[in-house]
C-alpha positions as CSV (number, residue, x, y, z in Angstrom):
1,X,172.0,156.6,103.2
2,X,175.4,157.2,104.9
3,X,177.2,153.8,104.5
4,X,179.3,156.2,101.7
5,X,179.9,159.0,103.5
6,X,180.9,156.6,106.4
7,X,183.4,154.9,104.3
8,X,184.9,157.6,102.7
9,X,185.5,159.5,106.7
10,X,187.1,156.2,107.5
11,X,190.0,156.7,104.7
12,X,191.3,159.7,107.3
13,X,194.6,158.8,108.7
14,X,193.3,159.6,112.3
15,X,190.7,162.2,113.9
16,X,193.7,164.6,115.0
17,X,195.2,164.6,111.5
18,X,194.5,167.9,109.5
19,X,194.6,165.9,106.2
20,X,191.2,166.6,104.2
21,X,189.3,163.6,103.3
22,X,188.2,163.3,99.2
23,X,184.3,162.7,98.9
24,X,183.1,160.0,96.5
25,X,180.3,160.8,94.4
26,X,178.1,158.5,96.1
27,X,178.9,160.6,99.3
28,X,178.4,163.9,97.9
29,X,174.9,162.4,95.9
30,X,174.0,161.5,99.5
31,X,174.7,164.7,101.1
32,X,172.9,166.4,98.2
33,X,169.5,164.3,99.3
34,X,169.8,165.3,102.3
35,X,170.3,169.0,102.3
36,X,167.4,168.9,99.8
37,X,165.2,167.7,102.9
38,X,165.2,170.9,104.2
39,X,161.7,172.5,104.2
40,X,160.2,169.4,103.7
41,X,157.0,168.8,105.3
42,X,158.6,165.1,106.4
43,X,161.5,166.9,108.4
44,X,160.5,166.5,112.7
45,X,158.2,163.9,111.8
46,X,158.9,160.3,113.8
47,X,160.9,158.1,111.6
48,X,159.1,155.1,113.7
49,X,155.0,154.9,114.1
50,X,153.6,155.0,117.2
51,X,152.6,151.1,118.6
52,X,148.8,150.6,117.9
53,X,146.9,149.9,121.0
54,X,143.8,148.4,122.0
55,X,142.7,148.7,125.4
56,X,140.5,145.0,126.3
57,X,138.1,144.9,129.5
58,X,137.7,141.9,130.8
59,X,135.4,140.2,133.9
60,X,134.6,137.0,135.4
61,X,132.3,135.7,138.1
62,X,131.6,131.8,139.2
63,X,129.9,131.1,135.9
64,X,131.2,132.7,133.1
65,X,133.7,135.7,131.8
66,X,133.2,138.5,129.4
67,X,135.3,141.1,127.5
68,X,135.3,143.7,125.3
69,X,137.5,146.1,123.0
70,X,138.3,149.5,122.5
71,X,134.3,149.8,124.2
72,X,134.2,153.0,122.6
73,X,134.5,151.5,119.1
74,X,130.9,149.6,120.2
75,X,132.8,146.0,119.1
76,X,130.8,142.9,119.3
77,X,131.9,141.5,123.1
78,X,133.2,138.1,123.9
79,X,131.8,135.8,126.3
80,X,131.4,132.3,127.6
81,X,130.6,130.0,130.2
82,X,133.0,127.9,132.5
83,X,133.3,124.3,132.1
84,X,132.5,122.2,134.5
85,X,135.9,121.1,135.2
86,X,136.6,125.2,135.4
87,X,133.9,125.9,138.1
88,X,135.8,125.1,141.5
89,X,138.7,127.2,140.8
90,X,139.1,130.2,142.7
91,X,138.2,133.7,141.1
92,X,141.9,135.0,140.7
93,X,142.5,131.9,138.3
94,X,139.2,132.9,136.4
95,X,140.2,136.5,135.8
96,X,143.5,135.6,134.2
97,X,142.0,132.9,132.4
98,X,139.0,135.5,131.1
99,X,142.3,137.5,129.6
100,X,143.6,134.6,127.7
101,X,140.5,133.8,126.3
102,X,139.2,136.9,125.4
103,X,142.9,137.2,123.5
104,X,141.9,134.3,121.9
105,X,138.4,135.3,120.7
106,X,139.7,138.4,119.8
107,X,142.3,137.3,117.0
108,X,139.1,134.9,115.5
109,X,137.1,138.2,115.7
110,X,140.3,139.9,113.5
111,X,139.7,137.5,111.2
112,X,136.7,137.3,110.8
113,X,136.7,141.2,110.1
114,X,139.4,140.5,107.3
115,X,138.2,136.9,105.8
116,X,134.4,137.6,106.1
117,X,132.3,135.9,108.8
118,X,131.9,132.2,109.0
119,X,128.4,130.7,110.1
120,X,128.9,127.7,111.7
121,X,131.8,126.0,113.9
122,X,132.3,122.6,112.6
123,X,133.7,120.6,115.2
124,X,133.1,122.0,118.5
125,X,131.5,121.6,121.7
126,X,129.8,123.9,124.3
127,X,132.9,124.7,125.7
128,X,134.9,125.5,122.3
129,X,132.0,126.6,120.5
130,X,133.0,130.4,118.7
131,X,129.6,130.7,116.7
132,X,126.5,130.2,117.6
133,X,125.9,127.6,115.3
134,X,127.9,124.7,115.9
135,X,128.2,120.7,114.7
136,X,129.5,118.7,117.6
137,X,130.8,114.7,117.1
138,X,127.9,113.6,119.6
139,X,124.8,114.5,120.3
140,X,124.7,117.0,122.4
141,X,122.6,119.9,124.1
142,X,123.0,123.0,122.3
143,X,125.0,121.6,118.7
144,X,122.4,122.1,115.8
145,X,124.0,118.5,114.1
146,X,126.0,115.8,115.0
147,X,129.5,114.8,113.1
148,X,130.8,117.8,110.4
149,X,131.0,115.4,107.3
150,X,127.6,114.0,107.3
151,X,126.5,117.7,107.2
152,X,125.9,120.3,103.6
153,X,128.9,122.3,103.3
154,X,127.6,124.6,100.2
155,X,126.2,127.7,101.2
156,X,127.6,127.9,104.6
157,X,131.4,129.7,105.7
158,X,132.5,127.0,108.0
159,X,135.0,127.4,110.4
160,X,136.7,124.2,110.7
161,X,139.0,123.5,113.4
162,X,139.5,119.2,113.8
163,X,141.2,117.2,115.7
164,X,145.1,117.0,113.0
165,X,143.7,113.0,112.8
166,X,140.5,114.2,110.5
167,X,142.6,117.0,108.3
168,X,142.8,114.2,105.4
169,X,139.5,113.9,105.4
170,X,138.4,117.3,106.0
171,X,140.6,118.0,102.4
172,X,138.9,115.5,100.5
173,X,135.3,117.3,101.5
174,X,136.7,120.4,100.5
175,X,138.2,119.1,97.3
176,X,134.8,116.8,96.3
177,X,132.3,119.7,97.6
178,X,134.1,123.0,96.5
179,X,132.5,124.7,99.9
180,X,134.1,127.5,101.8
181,X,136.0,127.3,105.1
182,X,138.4,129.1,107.4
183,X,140.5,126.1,108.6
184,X,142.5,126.3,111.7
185,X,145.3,123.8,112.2
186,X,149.0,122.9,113.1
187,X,151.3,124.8,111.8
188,X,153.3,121.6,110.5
189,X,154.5,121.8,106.9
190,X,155.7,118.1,106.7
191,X,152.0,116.5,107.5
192,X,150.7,115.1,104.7
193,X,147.9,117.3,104.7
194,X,149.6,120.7,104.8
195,X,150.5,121.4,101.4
196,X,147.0,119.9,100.4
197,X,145.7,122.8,102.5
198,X,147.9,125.5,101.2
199,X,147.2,124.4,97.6
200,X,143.5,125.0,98.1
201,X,143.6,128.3,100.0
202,X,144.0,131.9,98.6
203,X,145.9,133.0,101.6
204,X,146.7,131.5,105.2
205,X,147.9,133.6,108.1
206,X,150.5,131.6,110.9
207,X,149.8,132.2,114.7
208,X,152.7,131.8,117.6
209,X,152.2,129.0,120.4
210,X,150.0,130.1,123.4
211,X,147.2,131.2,120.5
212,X,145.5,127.7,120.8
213,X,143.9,126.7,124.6
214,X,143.5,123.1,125.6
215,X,139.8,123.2,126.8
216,X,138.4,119.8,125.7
217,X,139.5,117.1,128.1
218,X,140.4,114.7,125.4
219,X,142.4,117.4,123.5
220,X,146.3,116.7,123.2
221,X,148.6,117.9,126.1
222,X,150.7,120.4,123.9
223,X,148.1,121.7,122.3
224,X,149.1,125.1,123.5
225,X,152.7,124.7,122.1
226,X,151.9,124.5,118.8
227,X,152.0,127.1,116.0
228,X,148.7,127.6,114.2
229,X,148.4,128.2,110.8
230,X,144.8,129.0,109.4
231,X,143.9,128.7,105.8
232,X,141.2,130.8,104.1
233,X,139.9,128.5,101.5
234,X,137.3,130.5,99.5
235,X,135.0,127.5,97.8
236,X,136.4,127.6,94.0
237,X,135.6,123.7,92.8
238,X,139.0,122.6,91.5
């Protein structure tokens, strides 16, 4: 709202020179706007909003970790057991580990609050698990079925989080079965599968590296260098 005003002040010969300066009438417009601001109820407001905030509480003890937000705001807490390749380290290493993963849980919680809440995790384990419900890829204490395409899609709001190797696949059951699923993925727009997925979803959000943790043993080395991009695919049959 100055660049005008600015140009015009920058015609003056020098700053000791008593020569007057000629206002455009894109300077004097501007001056006019903001002399008109006067006794608005705007003026000695913050031109800036204040950072939100959340405050997160976080624990951890030889078995597990927990966390909450803003407790006040009575959100559903987060919580989890150590694997067993997590149970000899020492409690420090715990604590800022319960941080990262309650950061974790908490931007699958955000979306959950803004997508709707899925109902079952289709490719997990007891260590990755985020639902309750979970399909695992072998039989296994705790899963309620074994391998995610042998199982009925329809009905349920999957969240579907595969190795990249199965994203082909998991496309073709979405295409074929019309069912509704929150993928998370790679953010990698020349695979094959990616504009597949963006074609079928009604919105997708991208995540930075770090919002991925390697927990599985078999799970790639970088995994927590990637970008994430999840897809909300809302189950219209093409």
């Amino acid at each position: 709202m100055l660049r005008a005003l600015h140009d015009d002040l920058a015609t003056r010969r020098g700053w000791r020179s008593r020569d007057g300066v000629r206002l455009g009438r894109q300077s004097l417009a501007d001056l006019g706007w903001w002399a008109g601001l006067r006794g608005s109820k705007h003026v000695g407001r913050a031109i800036w909003r204040p950072a939100e905030t959340r405050l997160l509480h976080t624990d951890a003890s030889d078995l597990g970790w927990g966390a909450a937000v803003d407790l006040a705001q009575r959100h559903a807490p987060a919580h989890g057991f150590w694997s067993p390749g997590e149970l000899p380290f020492h409690i420090t290493w715990k604590e800022l580990v319960a941080v990262r993963k309650a950061l974790t849980r908490t931007r699958f919680e955000a979306l959950q609050a803004a997508w709707g809440e899925c109902t079952v995790d289709a490719f997990a384990s007891p260590a990755t698990a985020l639902l309750p419900r979970y399909w695992a890829a072998g039989a296994i204490a705790g899963a309620e079925a074994v391998d995610a395409f042998s199982q009925e899609w329809r009905g349920e709001q999957v969240w579907a989080h595969p190795p990249p190797g199965l994203l082909l696949q998991l496309v073709q059951l979405l295409e074929e079965t019309g069912a509704s699923a929150h993928v998370c993925a790679p953010h990698w727009p020349s695979a094959a599968w990616y504009p597949l997925l963006l074609e079928l979803s009604s919105e997708h959000v991208v995540l930075p590296p770090g919002s991925l943790e390697r927990v599985a043993a078999d799970a790639p080395p970088r995994l927590a260098s990637w970008p994430v991009a999840i897809f909300r695919v809302s189950g219209a049959t093409r």
